[in-house]
C-alpha positions in Angstrom: 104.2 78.2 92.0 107.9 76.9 93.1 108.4 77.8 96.5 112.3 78.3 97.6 113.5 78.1 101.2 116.4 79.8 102.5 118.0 79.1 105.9 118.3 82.7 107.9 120.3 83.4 111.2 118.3 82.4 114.5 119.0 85.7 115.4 117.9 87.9 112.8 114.4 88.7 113.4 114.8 90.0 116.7 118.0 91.9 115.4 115.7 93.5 112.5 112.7 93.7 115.0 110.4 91.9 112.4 108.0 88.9 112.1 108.5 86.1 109.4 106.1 87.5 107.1 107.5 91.0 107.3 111.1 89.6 106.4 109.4 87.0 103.9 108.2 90.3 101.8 111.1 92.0 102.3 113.3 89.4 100.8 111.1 89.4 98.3 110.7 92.4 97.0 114.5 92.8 97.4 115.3 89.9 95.0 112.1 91.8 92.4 113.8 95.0 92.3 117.3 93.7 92.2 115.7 91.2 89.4 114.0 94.4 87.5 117.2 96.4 88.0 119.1 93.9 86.0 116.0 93.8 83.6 115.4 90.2 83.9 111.7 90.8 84.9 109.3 92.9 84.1 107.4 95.6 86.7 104.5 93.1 86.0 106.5 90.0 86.9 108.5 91.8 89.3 105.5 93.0 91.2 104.1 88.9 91.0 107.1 88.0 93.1 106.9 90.5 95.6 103.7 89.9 95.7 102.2 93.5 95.3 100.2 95.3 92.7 102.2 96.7 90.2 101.5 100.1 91.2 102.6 99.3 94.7 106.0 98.1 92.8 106.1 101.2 91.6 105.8 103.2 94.6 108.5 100.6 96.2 110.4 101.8 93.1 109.8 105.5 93.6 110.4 105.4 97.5 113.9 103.9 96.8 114.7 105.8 94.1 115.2 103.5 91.5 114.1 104.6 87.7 110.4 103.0 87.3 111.3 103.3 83.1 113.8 101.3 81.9 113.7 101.8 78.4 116.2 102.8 76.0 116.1 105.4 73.5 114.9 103.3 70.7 112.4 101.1 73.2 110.9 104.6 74.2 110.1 106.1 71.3 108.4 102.9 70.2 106.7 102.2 72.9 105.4 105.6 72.5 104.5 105.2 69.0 107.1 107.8 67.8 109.0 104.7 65.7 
């Protein structure tokens, strides 16, 4: 696995009152859903970089209130085996 640094404010962890890890999952699943918004990732992939379950992306979907299905019309109905 590629591991990618990225150089935060000194500040910023007291500011947001959270630990390293905390802010390391956070970032992370912000760049997942941001990456699944924009359909460049699966829910599958996008829950391997957060590092959660897929159902727990889902739930991280749900709580924000992002749509968890992000298929079109013609993507649906096959997936659904209606064509």
């Amino acid at each position: 696995m590629t591991t990618v640094t990225i150089a935060l404010p000194d500040d910023l962890l007291a500011t947001l009152h959270r630990s390293p890890t905390e802010v390391q999952a956070e970032v992370r699943m912000a760049a997942a859903i941001d990456w699944y918004r924009r359909g460049l990732l699966s829910q599958g992939g996008a829950a391997e970089i957060a590092g959660v379950s897929r159902a727990d992306f889902i739930d991280a979907l749900a709580a924000r209130r992002i749509e968890v299905v992000q298929l079109e019309g013609d993507e649906l109905r096959r997936e659904l085996g209606d064509g």
